[in-house]
C-alpha positions as CSV (number, residue, x, y, z in Angstrom):
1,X,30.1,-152.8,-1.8
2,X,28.8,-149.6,-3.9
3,X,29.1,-149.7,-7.6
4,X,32.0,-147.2,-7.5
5,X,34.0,-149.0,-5.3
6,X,33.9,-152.0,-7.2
7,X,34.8,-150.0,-10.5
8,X,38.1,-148.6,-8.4
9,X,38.5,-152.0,-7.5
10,X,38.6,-153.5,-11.2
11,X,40.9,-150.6,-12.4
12,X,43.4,-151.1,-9.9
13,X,43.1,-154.7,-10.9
14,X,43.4,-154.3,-14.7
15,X,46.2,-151.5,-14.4
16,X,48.3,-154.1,-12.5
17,X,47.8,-156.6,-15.3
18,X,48.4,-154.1,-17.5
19,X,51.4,-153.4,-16.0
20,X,52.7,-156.6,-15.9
21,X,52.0,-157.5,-19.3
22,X,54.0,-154.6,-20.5
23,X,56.8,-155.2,-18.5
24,X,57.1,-158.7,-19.7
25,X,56.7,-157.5,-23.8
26,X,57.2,-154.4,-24.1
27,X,60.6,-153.5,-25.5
28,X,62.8,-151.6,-22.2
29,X,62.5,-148.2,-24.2
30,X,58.8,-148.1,-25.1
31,X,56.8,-145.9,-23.0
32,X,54.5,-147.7,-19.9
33,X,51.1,-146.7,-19.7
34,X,50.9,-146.3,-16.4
35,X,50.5,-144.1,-14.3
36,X,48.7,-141.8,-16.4
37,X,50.1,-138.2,-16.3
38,X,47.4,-136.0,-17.1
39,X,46.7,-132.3,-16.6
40,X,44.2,-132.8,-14.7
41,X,44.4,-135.9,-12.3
42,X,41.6,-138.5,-13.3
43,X,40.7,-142.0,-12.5
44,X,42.0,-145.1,-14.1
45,X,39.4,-146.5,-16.3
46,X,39.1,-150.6,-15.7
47,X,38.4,-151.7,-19.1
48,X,41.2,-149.1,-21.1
49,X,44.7,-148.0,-21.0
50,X,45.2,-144.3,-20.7
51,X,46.4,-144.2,-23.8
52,X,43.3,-145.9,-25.0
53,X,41.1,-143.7,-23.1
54,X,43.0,-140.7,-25.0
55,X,42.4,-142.5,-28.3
56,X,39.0,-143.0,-27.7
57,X,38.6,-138.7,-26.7
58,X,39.8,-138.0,-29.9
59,X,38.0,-140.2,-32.2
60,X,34.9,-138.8,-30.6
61,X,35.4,-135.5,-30.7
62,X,33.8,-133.2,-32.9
63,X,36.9,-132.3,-35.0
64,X,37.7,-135.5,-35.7
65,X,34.5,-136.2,-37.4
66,X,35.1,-132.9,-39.5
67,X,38.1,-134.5,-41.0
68,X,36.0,-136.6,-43.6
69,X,35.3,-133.3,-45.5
70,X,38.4,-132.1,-45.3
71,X,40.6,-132.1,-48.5
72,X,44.4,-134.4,-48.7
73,X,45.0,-133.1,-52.1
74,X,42.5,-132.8,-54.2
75,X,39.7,-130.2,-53.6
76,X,36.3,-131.7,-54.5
77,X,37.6,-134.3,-56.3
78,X,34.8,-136.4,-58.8
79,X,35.1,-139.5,-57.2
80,X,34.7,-141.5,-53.7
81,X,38.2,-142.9,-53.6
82,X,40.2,-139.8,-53.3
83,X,41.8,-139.6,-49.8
84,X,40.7,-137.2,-47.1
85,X,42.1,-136.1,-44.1
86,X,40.0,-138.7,-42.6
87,X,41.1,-141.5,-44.4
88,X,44.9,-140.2,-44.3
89,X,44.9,-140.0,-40.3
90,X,43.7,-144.0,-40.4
91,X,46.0,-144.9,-42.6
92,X,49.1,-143.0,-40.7
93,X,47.5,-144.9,-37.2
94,X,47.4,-148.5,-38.9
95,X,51.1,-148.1,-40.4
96,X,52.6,-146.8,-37.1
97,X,50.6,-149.0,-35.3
98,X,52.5,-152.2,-37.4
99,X,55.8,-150.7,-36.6
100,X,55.4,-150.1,-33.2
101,X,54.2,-153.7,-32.9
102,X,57.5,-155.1,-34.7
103,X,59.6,-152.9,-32.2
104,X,57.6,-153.8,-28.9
105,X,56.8,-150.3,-28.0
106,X,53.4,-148.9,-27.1
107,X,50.9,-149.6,-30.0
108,X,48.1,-147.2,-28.4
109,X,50.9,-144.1,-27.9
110,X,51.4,-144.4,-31.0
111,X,47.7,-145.0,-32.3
112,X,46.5,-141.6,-30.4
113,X,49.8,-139.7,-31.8
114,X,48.5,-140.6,-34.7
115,X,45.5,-138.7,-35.2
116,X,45.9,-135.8,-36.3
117,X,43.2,-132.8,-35.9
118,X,44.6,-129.5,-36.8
119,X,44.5,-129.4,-40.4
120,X,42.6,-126.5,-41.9
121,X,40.2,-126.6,-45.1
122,X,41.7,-127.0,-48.5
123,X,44.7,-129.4,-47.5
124,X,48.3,-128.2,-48.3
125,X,47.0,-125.0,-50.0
126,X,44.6,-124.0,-47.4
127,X,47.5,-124.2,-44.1
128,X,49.6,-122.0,-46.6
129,X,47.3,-119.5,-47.3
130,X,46.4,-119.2,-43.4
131,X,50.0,-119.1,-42.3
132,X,49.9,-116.1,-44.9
133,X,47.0,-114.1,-44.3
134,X,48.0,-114.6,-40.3
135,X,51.8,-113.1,-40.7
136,X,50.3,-110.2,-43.0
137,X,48.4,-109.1,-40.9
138,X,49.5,-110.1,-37.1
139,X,52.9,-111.1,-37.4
140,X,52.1,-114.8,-36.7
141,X,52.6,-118.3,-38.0
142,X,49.7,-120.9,-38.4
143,X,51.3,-124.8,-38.3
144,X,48.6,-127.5,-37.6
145,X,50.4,-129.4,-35.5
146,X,50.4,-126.6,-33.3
147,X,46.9,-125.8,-33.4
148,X,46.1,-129.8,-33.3
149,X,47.5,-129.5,-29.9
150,X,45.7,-126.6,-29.0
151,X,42.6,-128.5,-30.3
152,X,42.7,-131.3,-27.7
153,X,44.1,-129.1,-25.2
154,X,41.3,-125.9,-25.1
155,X,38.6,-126.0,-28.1
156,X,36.7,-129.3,-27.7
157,X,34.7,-130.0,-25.1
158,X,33.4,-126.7,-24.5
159,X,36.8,-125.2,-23.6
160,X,37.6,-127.7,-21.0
161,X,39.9,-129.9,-23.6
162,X,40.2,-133.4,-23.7
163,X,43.1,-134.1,-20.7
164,X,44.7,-136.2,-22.7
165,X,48.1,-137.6,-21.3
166,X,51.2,-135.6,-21.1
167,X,53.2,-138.1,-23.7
168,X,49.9,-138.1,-26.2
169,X,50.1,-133.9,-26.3
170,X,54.1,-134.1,-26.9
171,X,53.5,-136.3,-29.4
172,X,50.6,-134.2,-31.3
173,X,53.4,-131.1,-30.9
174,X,56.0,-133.1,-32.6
175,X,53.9,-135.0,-35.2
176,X,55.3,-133.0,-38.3
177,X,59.1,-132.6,-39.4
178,X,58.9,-129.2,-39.3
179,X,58.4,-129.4,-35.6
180,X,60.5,-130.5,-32.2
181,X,61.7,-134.1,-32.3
182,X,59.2,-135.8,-30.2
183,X,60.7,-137.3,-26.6
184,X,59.3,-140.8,-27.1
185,X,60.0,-143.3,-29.9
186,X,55.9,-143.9,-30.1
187,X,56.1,-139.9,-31.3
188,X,58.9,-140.7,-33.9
189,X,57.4,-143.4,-35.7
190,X,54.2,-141.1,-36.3
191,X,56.4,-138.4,-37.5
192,X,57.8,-140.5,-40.4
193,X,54.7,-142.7,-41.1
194,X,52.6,-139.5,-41.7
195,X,55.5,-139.0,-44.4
196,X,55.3,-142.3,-46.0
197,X,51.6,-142.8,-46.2
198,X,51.0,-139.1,-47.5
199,X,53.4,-139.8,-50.4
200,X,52.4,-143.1,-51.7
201,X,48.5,-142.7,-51.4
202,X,49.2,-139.1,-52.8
203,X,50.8,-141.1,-56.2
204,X,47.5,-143.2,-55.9
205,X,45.3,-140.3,-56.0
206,X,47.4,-138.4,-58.5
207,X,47.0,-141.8,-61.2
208,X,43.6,-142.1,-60.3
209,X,43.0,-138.3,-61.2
210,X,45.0,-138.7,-64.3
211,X,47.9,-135.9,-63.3
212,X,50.4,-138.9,-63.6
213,X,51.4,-142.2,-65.3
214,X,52.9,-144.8,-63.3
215,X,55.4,-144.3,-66.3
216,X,56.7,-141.4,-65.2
217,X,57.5,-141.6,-61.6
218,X,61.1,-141.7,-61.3
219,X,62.8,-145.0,-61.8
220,X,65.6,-145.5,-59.3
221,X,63.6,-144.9,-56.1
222,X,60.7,-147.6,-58.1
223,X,63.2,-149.7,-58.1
224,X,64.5,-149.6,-54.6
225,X,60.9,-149.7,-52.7
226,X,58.6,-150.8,-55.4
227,X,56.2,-150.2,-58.3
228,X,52.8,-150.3,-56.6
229,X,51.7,-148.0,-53.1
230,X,51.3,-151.2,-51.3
231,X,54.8,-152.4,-52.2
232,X,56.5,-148.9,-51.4
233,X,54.7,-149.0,-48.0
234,X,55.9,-152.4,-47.1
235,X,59.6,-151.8,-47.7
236,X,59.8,-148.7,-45.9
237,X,58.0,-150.3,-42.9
238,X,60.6,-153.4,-43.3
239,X,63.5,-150.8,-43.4
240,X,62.0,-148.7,-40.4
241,X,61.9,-151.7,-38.0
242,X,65.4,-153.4,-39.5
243,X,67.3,-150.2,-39.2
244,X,65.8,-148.8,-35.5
245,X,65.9,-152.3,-34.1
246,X,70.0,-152.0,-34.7
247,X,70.4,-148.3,-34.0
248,X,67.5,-147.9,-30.8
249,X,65.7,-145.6,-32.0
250,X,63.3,-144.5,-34.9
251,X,65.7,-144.5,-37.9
252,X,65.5,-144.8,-42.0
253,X,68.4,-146.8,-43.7
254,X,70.5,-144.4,-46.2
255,X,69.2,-146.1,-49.1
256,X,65.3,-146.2,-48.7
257,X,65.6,-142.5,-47.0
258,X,67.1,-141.1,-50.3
259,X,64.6,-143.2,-52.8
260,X,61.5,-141.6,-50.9
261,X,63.3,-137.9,-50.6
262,X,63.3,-138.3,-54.4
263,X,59.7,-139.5,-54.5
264,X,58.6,-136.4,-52.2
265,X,60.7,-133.8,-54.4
266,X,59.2,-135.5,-57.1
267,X,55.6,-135.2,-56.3
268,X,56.2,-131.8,-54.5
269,X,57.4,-130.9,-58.5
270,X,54.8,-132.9,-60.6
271,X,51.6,-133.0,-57.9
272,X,51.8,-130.4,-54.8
273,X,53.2,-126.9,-56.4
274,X,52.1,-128.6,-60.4
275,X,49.7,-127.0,-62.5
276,X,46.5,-128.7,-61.9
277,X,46.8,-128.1,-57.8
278,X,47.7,-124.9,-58.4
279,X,45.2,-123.8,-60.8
280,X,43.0,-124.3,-57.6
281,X,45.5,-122.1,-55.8
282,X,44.2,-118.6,-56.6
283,X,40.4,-119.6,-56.1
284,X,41.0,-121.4,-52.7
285,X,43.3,-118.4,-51.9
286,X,40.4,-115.8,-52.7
287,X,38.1,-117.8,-50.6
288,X,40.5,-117.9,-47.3
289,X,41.3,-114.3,-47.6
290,X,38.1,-113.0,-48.3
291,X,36.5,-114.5,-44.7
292,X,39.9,-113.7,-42.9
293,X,39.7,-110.4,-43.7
294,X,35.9,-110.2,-42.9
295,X,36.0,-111.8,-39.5
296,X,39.1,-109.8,-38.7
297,X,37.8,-106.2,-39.5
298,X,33.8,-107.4,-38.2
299,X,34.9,-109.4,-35.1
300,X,31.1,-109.1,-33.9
301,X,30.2,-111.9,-37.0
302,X,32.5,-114.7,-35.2
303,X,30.0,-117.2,-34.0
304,X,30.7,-118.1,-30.0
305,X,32.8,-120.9,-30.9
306,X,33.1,-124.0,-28.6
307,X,36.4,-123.2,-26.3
308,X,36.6,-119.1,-27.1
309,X,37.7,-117.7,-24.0
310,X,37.6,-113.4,-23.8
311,X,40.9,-113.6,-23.0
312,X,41.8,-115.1,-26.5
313,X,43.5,-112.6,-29.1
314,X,41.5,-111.7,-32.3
315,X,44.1,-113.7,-34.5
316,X,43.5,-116.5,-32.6
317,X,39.8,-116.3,-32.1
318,X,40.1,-116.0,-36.8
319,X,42.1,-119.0,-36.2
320,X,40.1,-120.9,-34.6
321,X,37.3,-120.6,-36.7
322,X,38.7,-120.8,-40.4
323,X,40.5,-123.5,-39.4
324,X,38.2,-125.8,-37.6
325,X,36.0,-125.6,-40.9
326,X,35.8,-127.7,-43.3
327,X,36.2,-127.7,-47.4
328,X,32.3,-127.5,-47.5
329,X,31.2,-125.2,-44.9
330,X,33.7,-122.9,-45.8
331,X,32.4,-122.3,-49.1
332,X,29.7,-122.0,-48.1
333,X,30.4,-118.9,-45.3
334,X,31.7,-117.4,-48.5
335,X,28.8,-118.3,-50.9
336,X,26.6,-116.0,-48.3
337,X,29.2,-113.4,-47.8
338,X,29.8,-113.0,-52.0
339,X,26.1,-113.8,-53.3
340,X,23.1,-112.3,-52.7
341,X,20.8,-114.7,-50.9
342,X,17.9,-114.5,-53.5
343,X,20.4,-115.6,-55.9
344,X,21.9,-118.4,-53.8
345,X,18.9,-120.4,-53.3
């Protein structure tokens, strides 16, 4: 027998296990791995889920490895303990990844949901300032989860995309609450996790910086989830998994949904629109706008990025670009745009 029959062999083999194994723990509402339902039709692998596979496509494409120098918060923070995009998408993964566990649905749906690719330069301050400088000038809107999907679906791999599952991409498309509400639970415990991990390791970073006390965070929602990150994490996963086993599907109880609203207003106030974020704001605007507005009036300087098809609109093609860089190398397309190169060096 060849060696590729014997792989088809093994995969059928494993998929049946697989398959049997999920139908005897997985809860009747989580999602089955098989059969995979992919774009383009592929072979089972014998050693992986799908959704593993798709996991696997991600973390070893190239814009996930960008994500390390990508900011959370804090541009260019002095320190090697500030969170990046990097270290946010792990932690989002491992959190949803506990829940879905507790509520026996798929923990690798929920693990390739998870991570998250479309994020541009400069965190919070950089999407806004795209979203901008896009609906100025072309009368569009940027969203990362939008261009996360598009991402997987056409930019790596040369164009070709990933082919990742059909339940992976609606679950990319739905990942933030300003979108869609994703179809599958796996999608909705991403959606909130990514909510309670940005806001607790966002406090961490903001004590560590010095922007906050633990003083002042506001009391009543302290004292409903708890006074450490750790502690606040734990109850809202406990909560999650109490309240969605009884209701069958991915709910909040009243009580720990208002104390984390409050914390989010709070640190939206104090931390995301407060004066040392913002003092960045007009710097990390003049940076975005000044290579928007050069790429978009000299189209010819746009490299021949992986996935540009001829097809592809000039606002898209800007898109691309500014957002697939990261904090670094965008300062730096701007250092050689704004300073003479005799100077730079």
């Amino acid at each position: 027998m060849s060696i590729a029959k014997q792989t088809d062999t093994v995969a059928s083999v494993f998929a049946d296990r697989q398959r049997e194994q999920e139908e005897r723990t997985l809860s009747p509402v989580a999602v089955r791995s098989y059969p995979a339902r992919r774009a383009r039709v592929e072979e089972d692998c014998a050693l992986r889920t799908p959704f593993q596979r798709d996991r696997d496509r991600i973390v070893h494409c190239k814009a996930f490895r960008r994500l390390k120098h990508k900011t959370q918060v804090f541009v260019a923070p002095q320190g090697d303990h500030y969170r990046t995009r990097l270290t946010h998408t792990l932690e989002v993964t491992t959190i949803s990844r506990t829940v879905a566990r507790a509520l026996r649905l798929n923990e690798d749906l929920v693990e390739a949901i998870g991570l998250d690719l479309g994020h541009p330069p400069f965190g919070h301050i950089g999407e806004e300032v795209l979203d901008s400088c896009l609906n100025e000038r072309f009368g569009v809107s940027f969203r990362h989860y939008e261009h996360s999907l598009r991402v997987v679906e056409h930019l790596e791999r040369d164009g070709a995309g990933l082919n990742l599952t059909e339940q992976v991409r609606e679950g990319i498309a739905g990942h933030s609450s300003r979108a869609p509400l994703p179809e599958t639970l796996e999608g909705r415990i991403v959606r909130v996790m990514d909510r309670v991990a940005y806001i607790n390791h966002d406090i961490d970073d903001a004590v560590r910086a010095g922007l906050l006390r633990e003083q002042e965070l506001p009391g009543e929602p302290i004292d409903v989830l708890g006074s450490s990150g750790s502690a606040r994490i734990d109850a809202l996963v406990h909560d999650m998994v109490e309240h969605s086993q009884l209701a069958g599907d991915i709910v909040q109880g009243a009580v720990a949904e208002a104390a984390m609203k409050e914390l989010r207003d709070f640190m939206f106030e104090r931390v995301y629109l407060g004066p040392a974020v913002r003092a960045e704001h007009a710097r990390i605007t003049g940076v975005l706008r000044t290579l928007f507005e050069h790429y978009v009036d000299q189209p010819e300087h746009l490299p021949a990025a992986d996935g540009a098809h001829e097809e592809d609109d000039l606002a898209r093609r800007v898109t691309d670009y500014l957002a697939g860089m990261t904090d670094r190398f965008c300062i730096r397309k701007y250092t050689e745009l704004q300073v003479p190169q005799a100077f730079a060096r």
